[in-house]
C-alpha positions in Angstrom: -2.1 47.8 58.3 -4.3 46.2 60.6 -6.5 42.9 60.2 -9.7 44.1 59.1 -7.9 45.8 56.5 -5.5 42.1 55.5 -8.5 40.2 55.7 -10.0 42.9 52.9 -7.3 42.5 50.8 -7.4 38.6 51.0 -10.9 38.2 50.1 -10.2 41.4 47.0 -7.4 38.7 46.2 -9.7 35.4 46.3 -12.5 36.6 44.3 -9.8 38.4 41.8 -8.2 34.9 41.0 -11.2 33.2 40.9 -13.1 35.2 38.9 -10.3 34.4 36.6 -10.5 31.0 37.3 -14.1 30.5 36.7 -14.0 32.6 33.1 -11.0 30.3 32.1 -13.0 27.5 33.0 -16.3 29.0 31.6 -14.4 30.2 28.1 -13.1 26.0 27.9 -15.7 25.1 27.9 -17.4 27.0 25.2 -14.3 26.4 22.8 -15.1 22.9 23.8 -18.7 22.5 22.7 -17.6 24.8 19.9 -14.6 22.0 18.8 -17.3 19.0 19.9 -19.8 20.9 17.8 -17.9 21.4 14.3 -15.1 18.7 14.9 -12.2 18.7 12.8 -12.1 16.8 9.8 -9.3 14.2 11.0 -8.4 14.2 7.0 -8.0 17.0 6.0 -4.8 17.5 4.0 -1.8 18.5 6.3 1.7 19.6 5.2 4.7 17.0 4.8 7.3 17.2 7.5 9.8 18.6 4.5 9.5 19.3 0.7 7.7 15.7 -0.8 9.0 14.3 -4.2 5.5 12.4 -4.3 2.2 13.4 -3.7 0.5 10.0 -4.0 1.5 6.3 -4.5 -0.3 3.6 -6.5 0.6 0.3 -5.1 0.5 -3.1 -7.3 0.8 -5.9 -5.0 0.5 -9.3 -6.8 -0.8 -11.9 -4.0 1.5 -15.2 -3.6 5.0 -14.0 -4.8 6.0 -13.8 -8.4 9.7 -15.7 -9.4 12.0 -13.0 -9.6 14.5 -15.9 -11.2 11.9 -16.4 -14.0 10.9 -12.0 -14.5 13.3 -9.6 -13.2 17.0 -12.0 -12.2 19.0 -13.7 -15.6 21.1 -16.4 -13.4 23.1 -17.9 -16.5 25.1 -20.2 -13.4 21.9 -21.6 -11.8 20.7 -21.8 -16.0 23.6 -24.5 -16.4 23.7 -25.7 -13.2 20.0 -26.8 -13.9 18.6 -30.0 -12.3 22.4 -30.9 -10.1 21.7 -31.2 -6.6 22.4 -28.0 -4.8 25.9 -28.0 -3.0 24.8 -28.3 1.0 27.3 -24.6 1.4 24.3 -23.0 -0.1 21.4 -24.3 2.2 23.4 -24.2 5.2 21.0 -22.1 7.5 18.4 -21.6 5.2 14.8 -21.8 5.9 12.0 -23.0 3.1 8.2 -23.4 3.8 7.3 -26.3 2.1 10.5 -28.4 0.0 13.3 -30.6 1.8 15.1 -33.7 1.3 16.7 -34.1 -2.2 17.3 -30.1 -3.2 17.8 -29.4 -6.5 19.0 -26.0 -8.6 16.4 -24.6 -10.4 17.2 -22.4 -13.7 14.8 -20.7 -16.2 13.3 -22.0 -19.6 12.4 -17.8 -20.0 14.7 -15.9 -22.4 16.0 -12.8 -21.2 17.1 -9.0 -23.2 18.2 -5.8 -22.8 15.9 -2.9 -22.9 15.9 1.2 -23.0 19.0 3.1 -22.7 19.7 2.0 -19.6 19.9 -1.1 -20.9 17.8 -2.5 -17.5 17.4 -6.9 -18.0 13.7 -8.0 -18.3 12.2 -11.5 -18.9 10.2 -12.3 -22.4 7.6 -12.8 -20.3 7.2 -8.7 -19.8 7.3 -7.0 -23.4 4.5 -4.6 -22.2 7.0 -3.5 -19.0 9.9 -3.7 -21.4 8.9 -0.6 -23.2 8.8 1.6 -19.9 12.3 0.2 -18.6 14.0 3.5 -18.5 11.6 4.5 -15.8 11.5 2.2 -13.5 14.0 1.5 -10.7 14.8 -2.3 -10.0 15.9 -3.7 -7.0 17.1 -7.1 -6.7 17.5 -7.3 -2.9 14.5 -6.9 -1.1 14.4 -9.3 1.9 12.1 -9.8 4.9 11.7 -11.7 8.3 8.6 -14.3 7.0 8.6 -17.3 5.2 4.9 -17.9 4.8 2.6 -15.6 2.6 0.0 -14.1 5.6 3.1 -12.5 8.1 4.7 -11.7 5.0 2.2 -9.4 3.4 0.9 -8.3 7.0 5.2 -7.8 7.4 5.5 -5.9 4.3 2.0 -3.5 4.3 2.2 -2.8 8.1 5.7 -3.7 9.7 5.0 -6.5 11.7 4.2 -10.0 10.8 0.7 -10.3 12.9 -2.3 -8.7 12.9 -3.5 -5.5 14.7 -1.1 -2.9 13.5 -1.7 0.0 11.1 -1.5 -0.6 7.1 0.8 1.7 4.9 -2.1 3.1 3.5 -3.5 4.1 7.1 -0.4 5.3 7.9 0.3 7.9 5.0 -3.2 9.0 5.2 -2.6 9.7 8.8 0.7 12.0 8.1 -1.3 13.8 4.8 -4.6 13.5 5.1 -6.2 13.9 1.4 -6.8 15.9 -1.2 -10.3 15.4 -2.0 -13.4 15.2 -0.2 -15.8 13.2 -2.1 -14.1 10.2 -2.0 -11.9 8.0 0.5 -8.6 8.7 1.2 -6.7 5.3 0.8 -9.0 2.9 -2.0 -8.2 -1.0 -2.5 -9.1 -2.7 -5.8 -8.9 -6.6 -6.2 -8.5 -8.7 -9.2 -8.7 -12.4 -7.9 -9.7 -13.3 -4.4 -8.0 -11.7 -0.8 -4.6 -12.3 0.1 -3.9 -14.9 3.2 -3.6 -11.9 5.4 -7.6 -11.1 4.0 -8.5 -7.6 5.1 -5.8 -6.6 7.3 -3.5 -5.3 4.3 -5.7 -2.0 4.6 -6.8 -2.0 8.1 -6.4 0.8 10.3 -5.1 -1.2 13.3 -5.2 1.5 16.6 -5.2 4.4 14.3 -8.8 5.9 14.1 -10.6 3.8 12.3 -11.2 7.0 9.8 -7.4 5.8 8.3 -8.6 2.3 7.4 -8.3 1.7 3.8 -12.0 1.5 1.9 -12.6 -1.6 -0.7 -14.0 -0.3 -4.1 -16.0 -3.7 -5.8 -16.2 -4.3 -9.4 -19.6 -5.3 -9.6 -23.0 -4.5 -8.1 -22.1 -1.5 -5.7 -18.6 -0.4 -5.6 -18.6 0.4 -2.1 -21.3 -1.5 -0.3 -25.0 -0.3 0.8 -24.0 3.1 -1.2 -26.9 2.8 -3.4 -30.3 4.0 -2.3 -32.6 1.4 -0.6 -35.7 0.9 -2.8 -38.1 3.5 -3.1 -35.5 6.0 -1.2 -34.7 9.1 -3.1 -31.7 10.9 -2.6 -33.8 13.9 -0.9 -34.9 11.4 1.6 -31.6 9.8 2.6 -30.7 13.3 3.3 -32.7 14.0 5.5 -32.0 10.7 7.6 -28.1 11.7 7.4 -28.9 15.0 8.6 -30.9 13.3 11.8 -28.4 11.1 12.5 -25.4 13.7 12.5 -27.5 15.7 14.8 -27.6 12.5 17.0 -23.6 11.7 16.8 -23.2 15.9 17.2 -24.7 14.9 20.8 -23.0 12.2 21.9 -19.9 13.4 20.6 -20.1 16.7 22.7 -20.8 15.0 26.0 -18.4 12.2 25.7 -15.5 13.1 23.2 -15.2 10.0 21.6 -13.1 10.6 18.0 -14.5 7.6 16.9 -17.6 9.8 16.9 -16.2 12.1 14.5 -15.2 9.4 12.3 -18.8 8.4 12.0 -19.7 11.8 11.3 -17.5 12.2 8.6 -17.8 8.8 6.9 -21.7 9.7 6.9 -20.8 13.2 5.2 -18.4 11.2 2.6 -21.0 8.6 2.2 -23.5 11.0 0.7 -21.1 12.4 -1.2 -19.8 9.5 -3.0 -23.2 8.4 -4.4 -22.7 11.0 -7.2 -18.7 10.6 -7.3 -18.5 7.2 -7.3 -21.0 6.2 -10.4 -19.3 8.4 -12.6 -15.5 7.4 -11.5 -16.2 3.7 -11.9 -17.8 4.5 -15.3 -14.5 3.3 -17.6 -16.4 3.7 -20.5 -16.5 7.5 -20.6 -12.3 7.0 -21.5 -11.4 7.3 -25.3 -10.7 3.9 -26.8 -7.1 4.6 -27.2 -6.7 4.4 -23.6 -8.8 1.6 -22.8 -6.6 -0.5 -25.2 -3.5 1.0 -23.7 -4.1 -0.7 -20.5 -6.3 -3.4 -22.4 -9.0 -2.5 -20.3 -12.7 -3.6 -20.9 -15.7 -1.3 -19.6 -18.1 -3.7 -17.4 -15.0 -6.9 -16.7 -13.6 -7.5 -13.9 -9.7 -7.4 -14.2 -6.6 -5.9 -13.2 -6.1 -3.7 -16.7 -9.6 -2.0 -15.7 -8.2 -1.5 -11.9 -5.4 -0.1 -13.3 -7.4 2.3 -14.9 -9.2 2.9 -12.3 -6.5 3.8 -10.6 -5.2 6.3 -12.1 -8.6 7.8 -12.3 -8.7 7.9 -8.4 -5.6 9.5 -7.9 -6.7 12.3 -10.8 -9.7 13.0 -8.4 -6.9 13.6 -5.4 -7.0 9.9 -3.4 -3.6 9.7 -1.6 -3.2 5.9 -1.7 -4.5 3.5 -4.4 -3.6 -0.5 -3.4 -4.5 -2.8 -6.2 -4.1 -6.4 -5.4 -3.7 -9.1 -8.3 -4.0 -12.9 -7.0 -2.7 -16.5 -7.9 0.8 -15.8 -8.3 1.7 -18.5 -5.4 3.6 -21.3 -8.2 4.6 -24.0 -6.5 4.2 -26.1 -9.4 3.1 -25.3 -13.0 5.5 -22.5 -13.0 6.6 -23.2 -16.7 2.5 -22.6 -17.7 0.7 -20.7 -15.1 3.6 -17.7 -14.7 3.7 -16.7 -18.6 -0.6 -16.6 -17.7 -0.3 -14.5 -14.7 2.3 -11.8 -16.6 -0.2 -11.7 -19.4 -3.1 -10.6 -16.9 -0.4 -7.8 -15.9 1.6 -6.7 -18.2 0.4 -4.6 -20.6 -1.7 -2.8 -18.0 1.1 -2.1 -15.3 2.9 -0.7 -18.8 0.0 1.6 -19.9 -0.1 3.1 -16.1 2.9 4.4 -16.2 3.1 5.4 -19.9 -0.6 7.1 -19.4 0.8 8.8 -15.7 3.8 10.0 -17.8 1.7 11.4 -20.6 -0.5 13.5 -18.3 2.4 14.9 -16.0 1.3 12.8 -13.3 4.1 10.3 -13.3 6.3 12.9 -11.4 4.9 13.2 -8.1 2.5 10.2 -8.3 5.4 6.7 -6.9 4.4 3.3 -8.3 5.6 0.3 -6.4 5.6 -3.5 -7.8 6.1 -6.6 -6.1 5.0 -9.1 -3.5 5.5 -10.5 -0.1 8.8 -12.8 -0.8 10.2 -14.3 -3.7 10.9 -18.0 -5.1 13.5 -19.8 -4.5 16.5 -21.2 -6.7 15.3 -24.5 -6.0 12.5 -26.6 -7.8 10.0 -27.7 -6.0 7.8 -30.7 -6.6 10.2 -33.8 -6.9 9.8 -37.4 -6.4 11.2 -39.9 -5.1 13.4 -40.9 -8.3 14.4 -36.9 -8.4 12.2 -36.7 -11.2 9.4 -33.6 -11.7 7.1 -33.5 -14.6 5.5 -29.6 -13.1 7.8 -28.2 -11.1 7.4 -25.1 -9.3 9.3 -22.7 -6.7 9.1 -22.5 -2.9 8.8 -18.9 -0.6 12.4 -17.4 -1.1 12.2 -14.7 2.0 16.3 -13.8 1.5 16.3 -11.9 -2.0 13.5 -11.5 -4.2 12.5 -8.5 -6.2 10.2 -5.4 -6.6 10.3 -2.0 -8.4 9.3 1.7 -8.5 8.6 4.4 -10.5 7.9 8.3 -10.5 7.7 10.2 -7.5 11.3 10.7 -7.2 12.5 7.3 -8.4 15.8 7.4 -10.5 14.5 5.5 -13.4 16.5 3.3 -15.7 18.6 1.6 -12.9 19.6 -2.1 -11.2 19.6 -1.7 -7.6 21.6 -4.4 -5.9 22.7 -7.9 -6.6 22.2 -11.1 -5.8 25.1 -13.9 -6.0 25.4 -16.8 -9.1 22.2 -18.7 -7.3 19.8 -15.7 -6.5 19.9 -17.0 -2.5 21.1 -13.8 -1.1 22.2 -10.5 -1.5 25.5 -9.6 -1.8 25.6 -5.5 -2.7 23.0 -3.3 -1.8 20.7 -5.5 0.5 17.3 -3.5 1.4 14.8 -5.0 3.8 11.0 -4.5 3.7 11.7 -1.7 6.6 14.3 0.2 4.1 11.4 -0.1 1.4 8.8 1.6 3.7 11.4 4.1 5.0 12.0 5.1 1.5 8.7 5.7 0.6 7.3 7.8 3.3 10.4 9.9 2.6 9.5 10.1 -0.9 6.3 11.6 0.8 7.8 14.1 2.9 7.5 12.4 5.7 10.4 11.2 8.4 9.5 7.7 9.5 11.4 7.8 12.8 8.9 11.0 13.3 5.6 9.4 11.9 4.6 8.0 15.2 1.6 7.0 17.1 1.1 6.8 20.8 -0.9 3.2 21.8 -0.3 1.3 25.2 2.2 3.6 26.2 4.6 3.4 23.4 5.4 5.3 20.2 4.7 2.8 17.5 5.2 3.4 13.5 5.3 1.6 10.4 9.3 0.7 10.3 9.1 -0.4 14.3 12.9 0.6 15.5 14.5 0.1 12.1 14.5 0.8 8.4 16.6 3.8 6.5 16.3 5.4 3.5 17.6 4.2 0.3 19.2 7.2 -0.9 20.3 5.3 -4.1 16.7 5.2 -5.6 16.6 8.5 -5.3 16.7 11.2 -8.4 
């Protein structure tokens, strides 16, 4: 072979594997202003990471803590130990917010009964909840790292007692996507004013901001600016969402910026829910023997009509529904201001899960009650001569209580137990991390395996911890 004939083949080689080269390059980037072009709808529904029990999960968080002593934990001991200083053995290495000095044991004035076959242990307080008792799971021994009410909900909703991570919500709607596409994915109703942690609960954090949860309002617009601007018709907001997709359908195929797509897709969903919306907030359409099961009222503002709401929004295929119900935070008044609280609650948390059950929606749809922390065994609110004329409870972080129902709950049980005083768990002992771990399993979805990459680490909703509570499980 001589050179001329070497040299051929080289340059026959070259131009073969770059003609290759260049079409790869050439077909990338086609596909790429293709993808850049029509992106991906970042929620679209996606398949669990194994077979899911629940579908959705509708989650009641009352703001400030509810006393598990005075609702959900009979403590005949701590009943007749009532007002006796507490024996130091017990506070040894405890941790309280706001009481000190003179501790004294703190019982109930509430009666408790037996309800339901399973014969589960419920306050007078709760008659409404009473009725469901057979299908709800309790557990007594919930327990978390924060002692004040802001890192505590932030600690419970996103795994981490500060700001900046992502919320439960954002996080299931990440793994699932949703199941419809006129309305948001995750929705948060509010009876009462924000929690200490404000809006945070149902932030994104460093997901895509596409995840965060959406705020649905009770009066005026339910979702704000989703009305038309006066003398706008619908034609003519149409056509300025069409402009500005074409704009963001630019930037987004020179740069690549997801957020891009988010805004595209929020503008999309935007449209869309100024016919959904109207009619889904319109309680009044329901048959009056549902409104008074819930004890709703078509125009109030109150957590019976969010409840109702609710279960409206998950009919129309929302993944996550967070209702939050405020002023539960009794340091003093307890003995008046808790039996008023559980009457704003009650009967509507009740009717939810009777109307879920009724329509077949109770078995893959999970319902979760309870709060950031507890109260503690201790009243709060003494003076100087030991004396309290309105005593209260302090944060109890160590043992307090929540429940669940549907979506693969084994209804009718007691999960866990506290000792004589309700300080601390002594069977059974789940923490916040264990709660979450549960419920994305519940989901179909692994919580060591839901992961996000951000700074150069794999971060999720249980950190490094949590596992399953198999023994909530049907």
């Amino acid at each position: 072979m001589n050179i001329t004939h070497l040299n051929l083949l080289k340059r026959r080689e070259f131009f073969r594997r770059a003609g290759f080269s260049l079409g790869s390059m050439a077909l990338a980037s086609l596909l790429r202003e293709q993808t850049f072009a029509a992106p991906k709808n970042p929620l679209a529904s996606k398949h669990p990471m194994f077979a899911p029990r629940a579908k959705r999960v509708i989650f009641l968080h009352m703001i400030g803590a509810p006393s598990q002593l005075d609702l959900f934990e009979n403590k005949p001991e701590l009943n007749k130990l009532d007002g006796q200083d507490c024996p130091e053995s017990l506070l040894k290495g405890r941790r309280f917010a706001f009481i000190g000095g003179k501790m004294q044991l703190a019982g109930t004035k509430f009666k408790f009964a037996r309800h339901g076959r399973s014969g589960q242990e419920l306050s007078q307080l709760l008659p409404h909840l009473s009725t469901v008792a057979d299908d709800i799971a309790i557990v007594k021994t919930l327990h978390t790292e924060e002692i004040n009410h802001a890192p505590a909900q932030m600690f419970l909703h996103t795994g981490f007692g500060r700001g900046g991570r992502p919320s439960f919500g954002s996080w299931v709607t990440y793994g699932l996507g949703t199941e419809n596409q006129d309305l948001p994915a995750y929705t948060v109703l509010l009876s009462g004013p924000l929690g200490g942690a404000g809006t945070s609960l149902w932030a994104n954090g460093f997901l895509p901001s596409v995840y965060q949860g959406i705020q649905f309002r009770s009066s005026g617009d339910p979702v704000l600016f989703l009305s038309n601007p006066k003398g706008q018709s619908q034609e003519d907001r149409r056509r300025v969402f069409d402009a500005v997709k074409d704009l963001n359908e630019r930037q987004l195929a020179d740069v690549g910026d997801p957020e891009i797509a988010t805004r595209i897709s929020q503008y999309e969903m935007a449209f869309k829910m100024q016919t959904s919306v109207p009619e889904l907030m319109d309680i009044a359409r329901e048959p009056k023997s549902v409104l008074d099961l819930y004890g709703a009222k078509p125009g109030a503002s109150s957590f019976a009509n969010n409840c109702l709401l609710a279960r409206r929004l998950i009919e129309r295929g929302v993944r996550v529904v967070e209702l939050y119900d405020a002023d539960w935070d009794h340091h003093s008044g307890i003995a008046t201001r808790l039996p008023a609280k559980c009457r704003d609650v009650d009967q509507a948390m009740a009717g939810l899960i009777t109307d879920l059950k009724t329509r077949g929606l109770l078995d893959d749809t999970l319902v979760i009650w309870g709060a950031e922390f507890g109260r503690t065994p201790l009243r709060q609110g003494i003076d100087g001569d030991g004396k309290s004329t309105n005593p209260g409870r302090d944060h109890h972080k160590d043992a307090y209580t929540m429940w669940l129902a549907g979506g693969g709950i084994k209804g009718g049980i007691t999960y866990g137990r506290t000792d004589d005083f309700g300080f601390s768990p002594v069977e059974n002992p789940v923490h916040v991390h264990d709660l979450n771990a549960t419920v994305l399993h519940l989901l179909g979805l692994d919580h060591e395996r839901l992961t996000f990459k951000y700074q150069g680490r794999e971060f999720r909703l249980t950190d490094i911890h949590g596992n399953v509570v198999k023994g909530l499980l049907a």
